[in-house]
C-alpha positions as CSV (number, residue, x, y, z in Angstrom):
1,X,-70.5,-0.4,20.2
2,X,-72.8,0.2,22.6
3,X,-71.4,1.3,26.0
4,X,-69.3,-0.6,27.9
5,X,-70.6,-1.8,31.4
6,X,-70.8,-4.3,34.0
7,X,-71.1,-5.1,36.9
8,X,-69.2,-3.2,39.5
9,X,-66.6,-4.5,41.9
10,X,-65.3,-7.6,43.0
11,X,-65.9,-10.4,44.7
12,X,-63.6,-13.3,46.0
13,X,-62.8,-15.8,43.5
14,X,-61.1,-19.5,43.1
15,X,-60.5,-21.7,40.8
16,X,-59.3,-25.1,40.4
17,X,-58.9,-26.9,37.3
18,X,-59.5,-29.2,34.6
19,X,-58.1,-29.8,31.5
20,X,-59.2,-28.0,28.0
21,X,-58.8,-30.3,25.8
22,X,-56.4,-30.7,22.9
23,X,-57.6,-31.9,19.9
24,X,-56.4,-34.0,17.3
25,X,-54.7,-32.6,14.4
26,X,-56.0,-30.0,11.5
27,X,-55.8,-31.0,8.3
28,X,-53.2,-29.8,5.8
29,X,-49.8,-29.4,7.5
30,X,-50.8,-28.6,10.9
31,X,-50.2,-32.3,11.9
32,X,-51.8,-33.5,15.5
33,X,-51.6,-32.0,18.9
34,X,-50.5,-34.1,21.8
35,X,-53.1,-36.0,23.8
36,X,-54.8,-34.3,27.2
37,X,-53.4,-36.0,30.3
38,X,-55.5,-38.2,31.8
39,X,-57.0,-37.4,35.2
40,X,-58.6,-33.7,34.8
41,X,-59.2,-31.8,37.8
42,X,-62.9,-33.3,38.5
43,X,-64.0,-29.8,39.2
44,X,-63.9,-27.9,35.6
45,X,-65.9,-29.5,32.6
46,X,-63.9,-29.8,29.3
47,X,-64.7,-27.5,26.9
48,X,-64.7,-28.2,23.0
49,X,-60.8,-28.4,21.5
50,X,-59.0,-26.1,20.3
51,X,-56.0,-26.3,18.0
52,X,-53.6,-23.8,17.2
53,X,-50.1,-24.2,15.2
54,X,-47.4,-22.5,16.7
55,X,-48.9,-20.9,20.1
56,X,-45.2,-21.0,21.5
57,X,-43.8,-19.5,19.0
58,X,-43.4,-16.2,17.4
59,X,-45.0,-17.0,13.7
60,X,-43.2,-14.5,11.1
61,X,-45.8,-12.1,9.4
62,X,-45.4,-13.8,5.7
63,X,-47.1,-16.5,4.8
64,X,-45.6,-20.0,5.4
65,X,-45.9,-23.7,4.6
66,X,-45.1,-25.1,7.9
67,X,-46.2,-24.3,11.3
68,X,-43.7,-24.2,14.1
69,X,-43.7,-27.3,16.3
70,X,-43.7,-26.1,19.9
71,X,-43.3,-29.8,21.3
72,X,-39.4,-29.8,20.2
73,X,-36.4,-27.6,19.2
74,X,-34.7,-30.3,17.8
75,X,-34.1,-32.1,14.2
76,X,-36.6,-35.0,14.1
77,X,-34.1,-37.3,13.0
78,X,-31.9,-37.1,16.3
79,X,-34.4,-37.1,19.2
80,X,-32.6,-36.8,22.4
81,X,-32.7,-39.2,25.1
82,X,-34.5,-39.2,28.2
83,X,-36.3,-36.2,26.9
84,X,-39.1,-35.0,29.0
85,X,-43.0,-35.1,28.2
86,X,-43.9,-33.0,26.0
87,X,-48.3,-33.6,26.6
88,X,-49.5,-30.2,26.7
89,X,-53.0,-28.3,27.2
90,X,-54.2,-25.6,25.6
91,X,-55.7,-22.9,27.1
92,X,-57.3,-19.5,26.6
93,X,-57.3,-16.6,27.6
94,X,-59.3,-13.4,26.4
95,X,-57.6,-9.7,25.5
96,X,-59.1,-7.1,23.5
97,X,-58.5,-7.1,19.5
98,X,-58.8,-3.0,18.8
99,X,-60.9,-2.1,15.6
100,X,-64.1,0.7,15.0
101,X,-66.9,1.0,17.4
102,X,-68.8,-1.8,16.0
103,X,-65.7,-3.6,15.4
104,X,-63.5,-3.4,18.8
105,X,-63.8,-6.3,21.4
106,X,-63.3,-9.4,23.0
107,X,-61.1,-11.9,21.6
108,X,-59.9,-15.1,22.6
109,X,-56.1,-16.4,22.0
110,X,-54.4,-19.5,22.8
111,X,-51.5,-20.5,24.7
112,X,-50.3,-24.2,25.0
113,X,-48.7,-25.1,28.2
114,X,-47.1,-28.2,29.6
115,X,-49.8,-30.6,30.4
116,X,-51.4,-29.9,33.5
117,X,-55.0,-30.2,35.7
118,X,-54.8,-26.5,37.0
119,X,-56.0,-25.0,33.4
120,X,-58.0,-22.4,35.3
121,X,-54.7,-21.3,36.9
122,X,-52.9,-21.5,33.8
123,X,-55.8,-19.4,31.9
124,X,-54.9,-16.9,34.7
125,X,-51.7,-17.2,34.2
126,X,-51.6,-16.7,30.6
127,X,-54.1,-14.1,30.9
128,X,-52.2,-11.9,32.8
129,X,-48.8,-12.5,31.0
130,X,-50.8,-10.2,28.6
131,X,-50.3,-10.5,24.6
132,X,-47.3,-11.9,22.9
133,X,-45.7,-9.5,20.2
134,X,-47.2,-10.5,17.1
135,X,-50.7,-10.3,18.8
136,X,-49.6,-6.7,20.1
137,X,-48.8,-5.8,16.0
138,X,-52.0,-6.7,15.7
139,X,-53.9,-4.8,17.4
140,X,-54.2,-7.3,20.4
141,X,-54.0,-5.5,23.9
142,X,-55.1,-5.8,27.4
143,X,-56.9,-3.8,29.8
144,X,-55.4,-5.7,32.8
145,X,-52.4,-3.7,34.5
146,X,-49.0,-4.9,34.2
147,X,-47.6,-6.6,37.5
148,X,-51.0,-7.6,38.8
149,X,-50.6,-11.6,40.7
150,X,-52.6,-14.3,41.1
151,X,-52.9,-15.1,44.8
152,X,-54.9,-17.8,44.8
153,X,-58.3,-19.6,42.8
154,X,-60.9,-22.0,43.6
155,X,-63.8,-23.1,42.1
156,X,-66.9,-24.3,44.4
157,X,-70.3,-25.0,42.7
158,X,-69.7,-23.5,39.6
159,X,-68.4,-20.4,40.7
160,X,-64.5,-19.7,40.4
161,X,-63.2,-17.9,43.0
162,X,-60.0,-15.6,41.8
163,X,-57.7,-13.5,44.5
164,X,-55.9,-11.1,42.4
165,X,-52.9,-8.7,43.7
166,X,-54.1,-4.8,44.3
167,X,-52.3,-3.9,40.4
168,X,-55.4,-5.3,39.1
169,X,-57.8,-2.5,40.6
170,X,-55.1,0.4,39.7
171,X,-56.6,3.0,38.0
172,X,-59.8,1.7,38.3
173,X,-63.2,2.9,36.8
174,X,-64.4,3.4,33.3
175,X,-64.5,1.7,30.5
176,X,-61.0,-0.3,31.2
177,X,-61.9,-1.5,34.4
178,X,-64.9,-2.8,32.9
179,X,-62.9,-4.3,30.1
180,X,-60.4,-6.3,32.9
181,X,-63.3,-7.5,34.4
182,X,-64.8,-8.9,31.3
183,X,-61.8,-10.1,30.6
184,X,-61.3,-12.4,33.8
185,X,-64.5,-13.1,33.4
186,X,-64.4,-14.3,30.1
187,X,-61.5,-16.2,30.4
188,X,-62.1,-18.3,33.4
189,X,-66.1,-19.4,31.8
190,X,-64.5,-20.8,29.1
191,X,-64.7,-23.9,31.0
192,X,-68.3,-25.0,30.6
193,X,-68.6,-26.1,34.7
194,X,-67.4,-22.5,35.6
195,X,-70.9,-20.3,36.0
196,X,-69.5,-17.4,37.2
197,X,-66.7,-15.7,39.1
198,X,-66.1,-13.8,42.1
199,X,-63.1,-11.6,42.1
200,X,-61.2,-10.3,45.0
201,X,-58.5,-8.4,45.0
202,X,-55.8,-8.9,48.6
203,X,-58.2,-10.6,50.4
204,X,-61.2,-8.7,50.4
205,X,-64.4,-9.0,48.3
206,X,-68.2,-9.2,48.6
207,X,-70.7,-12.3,47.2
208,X,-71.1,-10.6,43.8
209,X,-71.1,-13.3,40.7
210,X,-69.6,-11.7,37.9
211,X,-71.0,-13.6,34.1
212,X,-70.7,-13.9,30.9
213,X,-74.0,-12.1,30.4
214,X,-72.6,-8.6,32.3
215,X,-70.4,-8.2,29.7
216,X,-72.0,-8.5,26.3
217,X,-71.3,-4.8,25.7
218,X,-67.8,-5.8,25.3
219,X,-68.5,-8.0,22.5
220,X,-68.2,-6.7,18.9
221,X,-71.3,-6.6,16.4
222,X,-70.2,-9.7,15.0
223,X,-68.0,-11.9,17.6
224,X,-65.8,-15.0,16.4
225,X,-65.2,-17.2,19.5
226,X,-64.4,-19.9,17.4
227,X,-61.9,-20.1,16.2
228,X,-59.2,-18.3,18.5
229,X,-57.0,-15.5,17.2
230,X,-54.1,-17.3,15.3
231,X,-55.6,-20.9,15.3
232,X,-55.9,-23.3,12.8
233,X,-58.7,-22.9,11.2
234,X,-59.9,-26.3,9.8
235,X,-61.0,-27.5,6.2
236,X,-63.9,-26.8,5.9
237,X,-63.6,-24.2,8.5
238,X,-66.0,-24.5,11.6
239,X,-67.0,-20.9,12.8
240,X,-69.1,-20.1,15.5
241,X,-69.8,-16.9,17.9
242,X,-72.7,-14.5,18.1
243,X,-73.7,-11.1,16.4
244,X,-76.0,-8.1,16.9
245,X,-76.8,-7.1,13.4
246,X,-79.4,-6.1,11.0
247,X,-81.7,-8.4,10.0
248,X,-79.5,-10.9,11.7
249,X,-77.3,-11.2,8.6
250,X,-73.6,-10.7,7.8
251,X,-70.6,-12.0,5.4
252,X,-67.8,-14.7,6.8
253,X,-64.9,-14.9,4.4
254,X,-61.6,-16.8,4.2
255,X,-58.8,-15.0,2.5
256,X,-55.3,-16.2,1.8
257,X,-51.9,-14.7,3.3
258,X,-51.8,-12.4,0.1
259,X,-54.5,-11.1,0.9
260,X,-56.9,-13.3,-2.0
261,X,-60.7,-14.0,-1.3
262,X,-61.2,-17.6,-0.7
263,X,-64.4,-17.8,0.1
264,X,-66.9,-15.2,0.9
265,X,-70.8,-16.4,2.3
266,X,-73.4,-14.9,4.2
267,X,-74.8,-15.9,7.8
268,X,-77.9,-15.8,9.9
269,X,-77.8,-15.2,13.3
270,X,-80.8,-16.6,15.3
271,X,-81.3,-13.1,16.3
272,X,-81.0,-9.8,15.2
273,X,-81.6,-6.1,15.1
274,X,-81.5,-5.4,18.8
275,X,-80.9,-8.7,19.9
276,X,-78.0,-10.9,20.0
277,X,-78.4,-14.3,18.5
278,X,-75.6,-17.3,18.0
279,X,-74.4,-18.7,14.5
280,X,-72.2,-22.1,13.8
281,X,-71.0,-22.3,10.4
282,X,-69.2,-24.4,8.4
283,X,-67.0,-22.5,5.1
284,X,-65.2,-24.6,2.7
285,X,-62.3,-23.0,1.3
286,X,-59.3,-24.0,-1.6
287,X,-55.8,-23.0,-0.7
288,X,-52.9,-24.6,-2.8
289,X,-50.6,-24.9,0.4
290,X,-50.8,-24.6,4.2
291,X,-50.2,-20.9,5.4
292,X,-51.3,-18.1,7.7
293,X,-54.6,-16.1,6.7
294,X,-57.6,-14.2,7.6
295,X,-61.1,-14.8,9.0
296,X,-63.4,-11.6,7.9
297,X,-66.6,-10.9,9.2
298,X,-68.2,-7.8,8.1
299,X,-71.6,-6.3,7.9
300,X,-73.1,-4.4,5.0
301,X,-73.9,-0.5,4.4
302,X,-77.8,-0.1,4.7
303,X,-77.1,2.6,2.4
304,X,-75.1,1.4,-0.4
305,X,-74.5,-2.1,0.7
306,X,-70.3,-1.9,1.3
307,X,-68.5,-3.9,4.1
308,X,-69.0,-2.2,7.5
309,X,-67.1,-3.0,10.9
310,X,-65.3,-5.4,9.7
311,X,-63.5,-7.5,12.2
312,X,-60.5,-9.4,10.9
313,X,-59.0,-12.8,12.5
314,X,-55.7,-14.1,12.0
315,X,-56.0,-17.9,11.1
316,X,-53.8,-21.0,9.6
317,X,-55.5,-22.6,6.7
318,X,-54.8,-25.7,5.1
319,X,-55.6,-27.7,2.0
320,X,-58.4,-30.0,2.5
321,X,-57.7,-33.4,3.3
C-alpha cells in the first residue's frame, strides 16, 4: 500500500445527528430489522441501510442457521410485559482489518444501538469503544488509544465538529496517527450531509477540514464498503466500494462457512492502474441454508495469474428468497 498520509493535526469538530437507517430484512433467515424512529436529527442526511444479524452479539466462529436476535433475550412465546422499545439504529463505525500491503485497511463494522437521532454521537461512541472480540480474532484493530472521550460534537454546514479527550493525540505521529484520523474521519462522513470534519482535541484546534479524500492511502487495493464487516450480505449480494488495480480488474467471490466457493466473478472498476475508480456489483450465490461466510476480493499475479492481496470479509449469507 502506498504510504499512509494525511492531513496533519486537528481541528474542532461537532456533530449532531440523524438517523442511519435500518433496513428491512435480508432474505433467508435473517428476518427484518426494526423500523428507524421517526423524527431524524434534520442536520445528518440518511445514508443507504445497512443490515447486519447479530451486531450485539458475540456470533460463534462455526457456521450457523440462525442469527442471534439482539431485539430480545427471551423465548418468543412468552413476551414480557411492559417491555421496553426495542427500535434500534444501526451505525458504523470504521477500524482497520490487518492483511499484506496491498491488502491492509479501512473497514467498516456495524453496531446497532437503541434507537436514537444522535447517530453521529453514537458512531463516535461506538468508534471508540474499539472492536468487539470476534472482530479482534479477526484481525480487526484500531489505531485510536484506549481511554480517549468524546467531549462534545456538532455539525454546522456540513462539517462535523468532534472535541475529543487528549488520549486521542497520545503518541502521536506516524503512520497510526494518520490511521485514527482516517478513522474519525471515515466514520463520521458516512452520513452523506457530513463533508468533512474538524477535530479538536480539549478545546483547542485550528479551521482545518479533515475528508474522505486525505485518506485514500488508507484504503486497500480493492476496498469493500459495502457490505460491512459481519453483515448480511443479501441474495444476490449487492457489493460496492473502490479499487486501485491493474487494468481496473479484479475477482469478487462468495464462499460458504466451510470454506466452499460459491461464486467467483470478475469486476471493472471505472478506473484503474494508478487511479482509483468505484464498482457496484450484484453476485448471485446458492447456499443450502443461512450461515456465516466470506466475501473475497483478490487481484491476479501479472506473472502467473494467482490470487494476490486478497482481502477477506466476514459475511451472513442466505438462501435466495
Amino acid at each position: 500500500m502506498n504510504a499512509r498520509h494525511g492531513p496533519l493535526l486537528l481541528t474542532a469538530l461537532l456533530v449532531v445527528t440523524s438517523l442511519l437507517a435500518a433496513c428491512s430484512g435480508g432474505s433467508g433467515g435473517l428476518g427484518s430489522v426494526p423500523p428507524v424512529p421517526s423524527s431524524p436529527e434534520p442536520s445528518v442526511a440518511q445514508g443507504s441501510p445497512d443490515v447486519t444479524p447479530a451486531p450485539s452479539a458475540e456470533p460463534s466462529e462455526e457456521p450457523t442457521t440462525e442469527p442471534t436476535d439482539p431485539g430480545s433475550s427471551q423465548s418468543p412465546s412468552s413476551p414480557a410485559p411492559s417491555a421496553p422499545s426495542t427500535e434500534t439504529t444501526i451505525v458504523r463505525a470504521y477500524f482497520w482489518l490487518g492483511g499484506s500491503a496491498n491488502a491492509d485497511g479501512l473497514v467498516a463494522v456495524l453496531r446497532e444501538i437503541p434507537a436514537t437521532k444522535s447517530v453521529a454521537t453514537a458512531a463516535m461512541n461506538a468508534l471508540l469503544g474499539g472492536p468487539n472480540a470476534v472482530e479482534r480474532a479477526n484481525e480487526i484493530s484500531s489505531a485510536v488509544p484506549n481511554g480517549t472521550q468524546l467531549l462534545g460534537i456538532t455539525i454546522e454546514n456540513g462539517i462535523a465538529t468532534v472535541d475529543l479527550s487528549g488520549e486521542f493525540a497520545s503518541a502521536a505521529g506516524g503512520s497510526a496517527y494518520q490511521q485514527r484520523l482516517g478513522q474519525v474521519v471515515y466514520t463520521l462522513t458516512q452520513f452523506p450531509s457530513v463533508k468533512g470534519v474538524n477535530l479538536h482535541i480539549d478545546g483547542a484546534g485550528d479551521a482545518n477540514v479533515l475528508k474522505r479524500t486525505d485518506y485514500v492511502d488508507l484504503l486497500p487495493a480493492m476496498w469493500v464498503d459495502r457490505p460491512a464487516w459481519g453483515a448480511a450480505i443479501g441474495n444476490p449480494a449487492h457489493v460496492t466500494g473502490s479499487a486501485d488495480v491493474f487494468e481496473a480488474t479484479f475477482r469478487v467471490a462468495i464462499l460458504d462457512g466451510s470454506g466452499k466457493v460459491l461464486a467467483d466473478q470478475q469486476v471493472m472498476a471505472t478506473c484503474g492502474t494508478g487511479c482509483r475508480g468505484t464498482f457496484d456489483v450484484t453476485v448471485p450465490y446458492d447456499v443450502s441454508k443461512a450461515q456465516y461466510g466470506t466475501l473475497r476480493v483478490s487481484d491476479s499475479s501479472e506473472q502467473d495469474g494467482s490470487p494476490q492481496d486478497v482481502r477477506d470479509y466476514r459475511v451472513w449469507l442466505t438462501p435466495k428468497s
